[in-house]
C-alpha positions as CSV (number, residue, x, y, z in Angstrom):
1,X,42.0,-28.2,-7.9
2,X,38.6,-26.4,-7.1
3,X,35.4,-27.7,-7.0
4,X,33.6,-27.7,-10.4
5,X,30.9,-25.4,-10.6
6,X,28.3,-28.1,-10.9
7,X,29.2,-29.1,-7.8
8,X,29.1,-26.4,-5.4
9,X,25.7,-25.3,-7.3
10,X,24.5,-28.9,-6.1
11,X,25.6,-28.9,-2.2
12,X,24.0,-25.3,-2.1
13,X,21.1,-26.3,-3.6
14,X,21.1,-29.3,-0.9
15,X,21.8,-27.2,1.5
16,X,18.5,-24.7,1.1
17,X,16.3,-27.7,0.5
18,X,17.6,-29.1,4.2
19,X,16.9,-25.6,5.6
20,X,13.3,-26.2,4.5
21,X,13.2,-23.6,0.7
22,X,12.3,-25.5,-2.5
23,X,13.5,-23.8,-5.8
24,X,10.9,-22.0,-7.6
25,X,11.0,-20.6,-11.6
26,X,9.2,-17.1,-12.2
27,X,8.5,-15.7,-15.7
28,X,9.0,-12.0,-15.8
29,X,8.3,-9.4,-18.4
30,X,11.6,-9.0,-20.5
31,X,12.1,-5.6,-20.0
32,X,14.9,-5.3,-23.2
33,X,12.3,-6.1,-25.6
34,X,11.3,-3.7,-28.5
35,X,7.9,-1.8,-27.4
36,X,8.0,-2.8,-23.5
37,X,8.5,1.1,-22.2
38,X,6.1,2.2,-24.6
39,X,3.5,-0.4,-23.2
40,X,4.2,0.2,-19.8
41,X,3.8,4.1,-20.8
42,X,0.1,3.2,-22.5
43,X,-0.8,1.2,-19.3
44,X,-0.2,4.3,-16.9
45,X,-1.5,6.6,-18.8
46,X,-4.6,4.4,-19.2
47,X,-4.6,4.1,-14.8
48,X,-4.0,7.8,-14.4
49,X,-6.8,8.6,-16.6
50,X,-9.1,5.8,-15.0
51,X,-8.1,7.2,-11.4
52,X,-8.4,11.0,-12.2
53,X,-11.9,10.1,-13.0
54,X,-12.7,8.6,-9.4
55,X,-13.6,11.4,-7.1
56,X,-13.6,8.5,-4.3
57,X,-10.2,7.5,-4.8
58,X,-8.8,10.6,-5.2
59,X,-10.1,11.9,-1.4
60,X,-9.5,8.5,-0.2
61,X,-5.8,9.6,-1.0
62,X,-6.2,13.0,0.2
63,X,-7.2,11.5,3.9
64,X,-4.4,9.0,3.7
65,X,-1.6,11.7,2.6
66,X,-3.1,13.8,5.4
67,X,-3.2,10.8,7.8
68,X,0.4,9.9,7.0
69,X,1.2,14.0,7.7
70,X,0.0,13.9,10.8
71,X,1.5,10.5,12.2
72,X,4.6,12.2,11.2
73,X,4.4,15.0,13.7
């Protein structure tokens, strides 16, 4: 008979904790709920329009895009 799930979810769990990891619970965003793309779309647009206004950042880009162009040659 195999070993119940409870079981071999234990011994794994022992094993990670013996190799030194700790189990950890992280809260996400649930992506499936009603009005998360459209929130995420409101929060970009809001950064693109806060970064099209910075002339700094936008030629801080410039010399990194031209930085990475020349690294690759």
């Amino acid at each position: 008979m195999p070993t119940p799930v409870n079981q071999r979810v234990q011994k794994r769990r022992e094993n990670l904790r013996a190799a030194g990891l700790r189990p950890l619970q992280i809260w996400v965003p649930d992506t499936r709920r009603p009005g998360f793309a459209e929130e995420c779309r409101r929060q970009a647009l809001l950064v693109a329009k806060a970064d099209a206004a910075d002339r700094d950042l936008q030629h801080f880009m410039d010399a990194a895009i031209a930085d990475l162009d020349s690294d690759s040659e």
